[in-house]
C-alpha positions in Angstrom: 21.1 116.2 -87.4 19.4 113.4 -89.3 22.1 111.8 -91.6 21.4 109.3 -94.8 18.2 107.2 -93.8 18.8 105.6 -90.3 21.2 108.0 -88.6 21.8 111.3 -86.7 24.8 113.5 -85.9 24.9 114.6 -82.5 26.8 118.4 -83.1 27.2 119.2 -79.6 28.8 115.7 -78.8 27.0 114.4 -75.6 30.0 113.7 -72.6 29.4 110.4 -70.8 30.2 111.9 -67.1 30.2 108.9 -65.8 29.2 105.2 -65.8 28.9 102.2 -63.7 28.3 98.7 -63.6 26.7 95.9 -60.8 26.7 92.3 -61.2 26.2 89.2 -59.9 28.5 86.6 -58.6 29.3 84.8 -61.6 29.9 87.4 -63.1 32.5 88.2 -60.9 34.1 85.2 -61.6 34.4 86.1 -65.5 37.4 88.6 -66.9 36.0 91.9 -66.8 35.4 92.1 -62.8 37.5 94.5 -62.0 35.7 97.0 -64.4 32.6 96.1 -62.7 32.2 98.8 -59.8 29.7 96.2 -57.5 30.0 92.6 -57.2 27.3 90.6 -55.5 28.4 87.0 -53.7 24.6 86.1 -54.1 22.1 86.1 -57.0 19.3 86.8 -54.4 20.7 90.2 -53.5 19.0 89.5 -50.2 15.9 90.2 -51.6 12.7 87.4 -51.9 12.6 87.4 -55.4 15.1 87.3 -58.3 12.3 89.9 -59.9 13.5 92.1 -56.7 17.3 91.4 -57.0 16.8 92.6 -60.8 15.6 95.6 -59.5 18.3 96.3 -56.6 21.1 96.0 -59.5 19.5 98.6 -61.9 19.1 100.8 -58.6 22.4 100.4 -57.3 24.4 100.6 -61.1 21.9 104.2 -61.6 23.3 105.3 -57.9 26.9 104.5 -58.5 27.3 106.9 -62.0 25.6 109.1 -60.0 28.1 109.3 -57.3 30.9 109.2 -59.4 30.0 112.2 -61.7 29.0 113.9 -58.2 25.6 115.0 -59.8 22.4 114.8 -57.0 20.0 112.8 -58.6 17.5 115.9 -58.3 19.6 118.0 -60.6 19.0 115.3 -63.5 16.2 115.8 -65.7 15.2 112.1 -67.3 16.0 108.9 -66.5 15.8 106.0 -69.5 15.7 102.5 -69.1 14.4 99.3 -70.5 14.8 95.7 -69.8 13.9 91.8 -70.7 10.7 91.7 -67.8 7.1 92.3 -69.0 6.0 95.4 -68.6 10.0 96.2 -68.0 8.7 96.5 -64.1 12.8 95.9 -63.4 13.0 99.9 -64.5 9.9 101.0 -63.4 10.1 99.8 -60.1 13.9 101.0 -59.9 12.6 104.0 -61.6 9.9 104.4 -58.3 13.3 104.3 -56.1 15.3 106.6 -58.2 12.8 109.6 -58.5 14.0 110.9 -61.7 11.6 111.8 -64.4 11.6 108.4 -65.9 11.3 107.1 -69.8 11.0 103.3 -70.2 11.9 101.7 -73.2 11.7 98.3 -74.7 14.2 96.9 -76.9 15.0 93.6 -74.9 19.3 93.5 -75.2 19.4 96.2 -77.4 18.1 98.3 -74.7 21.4 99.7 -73.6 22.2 101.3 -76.5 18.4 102.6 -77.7 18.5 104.4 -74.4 22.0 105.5 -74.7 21.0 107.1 -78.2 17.6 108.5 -76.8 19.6 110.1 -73.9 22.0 111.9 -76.2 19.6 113.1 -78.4 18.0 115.0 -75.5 20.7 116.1 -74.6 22.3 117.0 -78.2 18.8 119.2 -78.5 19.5 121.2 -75.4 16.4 119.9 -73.7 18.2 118.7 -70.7 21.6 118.9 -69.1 21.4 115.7 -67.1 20.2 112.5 -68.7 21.0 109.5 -66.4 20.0 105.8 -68.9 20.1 102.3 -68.3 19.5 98.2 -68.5 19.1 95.2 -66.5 18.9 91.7 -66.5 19.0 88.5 -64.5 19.5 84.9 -65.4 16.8 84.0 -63.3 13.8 86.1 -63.9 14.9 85.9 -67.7 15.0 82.0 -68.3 11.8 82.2 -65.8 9.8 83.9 -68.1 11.4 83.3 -72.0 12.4 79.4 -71.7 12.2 77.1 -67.9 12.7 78.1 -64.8 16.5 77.2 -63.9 15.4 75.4 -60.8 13.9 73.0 -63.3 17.0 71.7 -64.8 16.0 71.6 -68.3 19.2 70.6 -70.5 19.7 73.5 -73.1 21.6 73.2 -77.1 24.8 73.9 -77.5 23.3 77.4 -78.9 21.8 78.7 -76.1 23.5 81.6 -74.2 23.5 82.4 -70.6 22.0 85.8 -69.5 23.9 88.2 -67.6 23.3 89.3 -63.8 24.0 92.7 -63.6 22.9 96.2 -64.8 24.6 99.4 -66.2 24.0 102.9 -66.1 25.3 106.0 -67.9 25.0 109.7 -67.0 25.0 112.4 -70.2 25.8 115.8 -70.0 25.9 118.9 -72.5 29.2 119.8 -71.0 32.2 118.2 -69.3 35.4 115.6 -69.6 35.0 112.3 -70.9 33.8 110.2 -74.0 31.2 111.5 -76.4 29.1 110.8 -77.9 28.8 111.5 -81.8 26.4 109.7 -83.8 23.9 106.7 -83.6 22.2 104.4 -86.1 18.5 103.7 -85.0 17.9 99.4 -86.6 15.0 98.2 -88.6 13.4 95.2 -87.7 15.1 92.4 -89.5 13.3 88.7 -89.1 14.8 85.4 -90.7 11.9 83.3 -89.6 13.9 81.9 -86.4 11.7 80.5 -84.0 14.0 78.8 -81.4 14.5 80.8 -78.1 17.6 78.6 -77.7 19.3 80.3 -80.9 18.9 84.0 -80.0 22.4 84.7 -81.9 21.6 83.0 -85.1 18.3 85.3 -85.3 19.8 88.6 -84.3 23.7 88.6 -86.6 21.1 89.3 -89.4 19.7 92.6 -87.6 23.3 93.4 -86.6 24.8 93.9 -90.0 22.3 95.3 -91.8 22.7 97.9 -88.6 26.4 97.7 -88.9 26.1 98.3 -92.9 23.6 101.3 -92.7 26.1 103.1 -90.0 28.7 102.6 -92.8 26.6 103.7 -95.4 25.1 106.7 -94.1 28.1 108.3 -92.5 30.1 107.6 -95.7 32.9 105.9 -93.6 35.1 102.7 -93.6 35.4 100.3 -91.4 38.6 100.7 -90.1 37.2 104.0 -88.7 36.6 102.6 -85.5 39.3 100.8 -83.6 36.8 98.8 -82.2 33.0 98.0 -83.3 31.5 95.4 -80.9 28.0 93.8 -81.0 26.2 93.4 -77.7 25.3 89.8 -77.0 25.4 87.7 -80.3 27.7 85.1 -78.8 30.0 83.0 -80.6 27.2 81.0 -82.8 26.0 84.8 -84.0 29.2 86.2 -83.5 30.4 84.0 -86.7 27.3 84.5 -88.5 28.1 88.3 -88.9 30.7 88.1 -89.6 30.6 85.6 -92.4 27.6 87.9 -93.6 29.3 91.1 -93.7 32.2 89.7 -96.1 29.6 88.9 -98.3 28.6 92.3 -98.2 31.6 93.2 -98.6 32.3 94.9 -95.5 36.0 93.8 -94.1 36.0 94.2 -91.0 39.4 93.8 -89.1 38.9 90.7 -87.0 40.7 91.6 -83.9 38.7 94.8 -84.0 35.1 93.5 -84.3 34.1 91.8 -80.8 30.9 90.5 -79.3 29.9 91.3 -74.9 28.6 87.9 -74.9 32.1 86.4 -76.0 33.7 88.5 -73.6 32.4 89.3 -70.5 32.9 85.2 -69.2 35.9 83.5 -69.0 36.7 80.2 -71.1 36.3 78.1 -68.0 32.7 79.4 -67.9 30.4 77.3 -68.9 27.9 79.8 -70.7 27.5 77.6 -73.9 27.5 80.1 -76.7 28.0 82.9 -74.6 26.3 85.9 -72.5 23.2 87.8 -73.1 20.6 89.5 -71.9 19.9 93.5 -71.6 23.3 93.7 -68.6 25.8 92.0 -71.3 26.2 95.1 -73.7 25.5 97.0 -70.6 28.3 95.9 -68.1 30.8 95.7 -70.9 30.2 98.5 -72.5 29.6 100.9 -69.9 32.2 99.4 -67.7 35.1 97.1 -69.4 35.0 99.3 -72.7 34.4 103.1 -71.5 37.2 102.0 -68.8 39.5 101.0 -71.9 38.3 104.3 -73.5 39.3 106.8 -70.5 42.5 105.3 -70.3 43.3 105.9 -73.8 43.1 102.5 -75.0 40.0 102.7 -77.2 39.9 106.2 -79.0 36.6 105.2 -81.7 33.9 102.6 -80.7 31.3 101.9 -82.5 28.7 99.7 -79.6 26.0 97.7 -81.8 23.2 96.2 -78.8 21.0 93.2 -80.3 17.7 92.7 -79.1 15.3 89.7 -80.1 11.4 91.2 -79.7 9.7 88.4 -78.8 7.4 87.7 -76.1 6.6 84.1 -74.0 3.2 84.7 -76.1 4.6 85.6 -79.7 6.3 82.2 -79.2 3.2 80.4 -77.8 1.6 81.7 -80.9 5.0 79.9 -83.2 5.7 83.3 -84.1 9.1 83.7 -85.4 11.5 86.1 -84.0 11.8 90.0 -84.8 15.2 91.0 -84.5 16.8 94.8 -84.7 19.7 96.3 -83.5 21.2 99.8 -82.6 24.6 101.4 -83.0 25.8 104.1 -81.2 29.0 105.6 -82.1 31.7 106.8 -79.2 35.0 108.6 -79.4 37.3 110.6 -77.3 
């Protein structure tokens, strides 16, 4: 049911079977590991490209929820995912190996959650029981194709933030035990006029509270709703701007309550600069570290905001600046 002007009630309230996160070594250096369900000791994955590796942890994250909801993957009706890759050729190709009806979407790091609210609307509409969803990324292929190659050594601001290794997946179902899903706040494009692929958080706070406001707003709610609303990968430098925004707004949130993946999912020893990103942060912490925390009856409301900046290695040939948005997906046992 379509509520207010960006949002819909799912009635039915989509169960999250199961979920599961893989990740590279680094990765599984970082404070969340043991909410990661495969570690990898090499950022090659074996394979002959990182393109490949990419691939291998989308595959291997899909096969994982799969196994622990104990649903055959030919008993599953769509699978939906997107990542940072042109032509998102991570899913795709993972999608070829997986053999699941297959929906790719783009919506760079906000992928995880756009597919997570996709998902649940099929299933919230009855059209399918089974709705597997997911998102990748790799520090590799994505500095490869958005900044330099890291085998180039090229020294990066204090702003930048380092993309996440890994990949998460998510099985829905009409019917069954776990969290559910109960509404979701599609974002509108939001651009500052940022141009500077080193300051990804700086351009996307903006799209995160005016996502964050319109959940508010159209499910006529307060803040303190949730016991937990966290963005996806705005890092510390973004982190702080939306914060700072959203008391000029007027929205309070409770500080210990509002939390960022990228701030969270590497340690302090880390040296990430500004923090994680990428389409895996929101994805590895969300549906690993935070629906872990939810099942155990730590979290009981979440409200997950993924950030996604939509710009291409051409847009920013061209000096275009960056197009920002955001999606909220609400959570709750």
């Amino acid at each position: 049911m379509f509520k207010g002007h960006q949002s819909f009630i799912f009635e039915s309230k989509p169960v999250i079977l199961a979920s599961a996160a893989a990740a590279g070594p680094f990765e599984g250096q970082g404070p969340l590991a043991k909410d990661i369900d495969l570690i990898h000791d090499d950022i090659w994955l074996g394979q002959n490209s990182f393109e490949k590796a990419e691939k291998l942890l989308l595959e291997e994250a899909a096969e994982k929820a799969l196994e622990k909801a104990g649903i055959n993957k030919y008993d599953v009706g769509m699978f939906i995912s997107g990542d940072l890759m042109n032509q998102i050729i991570s899913s795709s190709f993972a999608a070829r190996t997986i053999g699941i009806p297959y929906l790719g979407i783009f919506g760079a790091c906000s992928s995880s959650m756009e597919g997570l609210a996709i998902a649940a609307s099929y299933v919230d509409g009855q059209k399918v029981k089974y709705v597997l969803t997911g998102a990748s990324s790799h520090n590799s292929t994505a500095e490869k194709q958005f900044r330099y190659p890291n085998e180039y050594g090229a020294q990066k601001p204090p702003t930048s933030q380092w993309t996440v290794t890994g990949a998460g997946a998510c099985l829905l179902s009409t019917h069954g035990k776990g969290p559910k899903i109960t509404a979701a706040t599609i974002g509108r494009i939001v651009d500052m006029g940022i141009s500077d692929p080193f300051n990804m958080g700086a351009a996307m706070a903006p799209a995160a509270v005016d996502t964050i406001e319109a959940h508010f707003r159209d499910m006529g709610i307060e803040p303190d709703y949730y016991d937990i609303i966290v963005t996806g990968d705005l890092g510390a430098v973004g982190h702080k701007i939306a914060l700072d925004k959203l008391i000029e707004s007027g929205v309070r949130l409770p500080e210990k309550s509002f939390g960022d993946c990228g701030m969270m999912i590497y340690g302090k020893d880390q040296q990430v600069f500004a923090g994680g990103s990428g389409c895996a942060c929101s994805a590895v912490v969300v549906y690993g570290h935070l629906l872990n925390r939810m099942r155990n009856g730590e979290i009981r409301k979440m409200l997950a905001v993924a950030t996604g900046a939509l710009h291409s290695p051409l847009s920013y040939q061209q000096k275009e600046s960056i197009p920002c948005i955001a999606h909220a997906v609400a959570i709750e046992m």
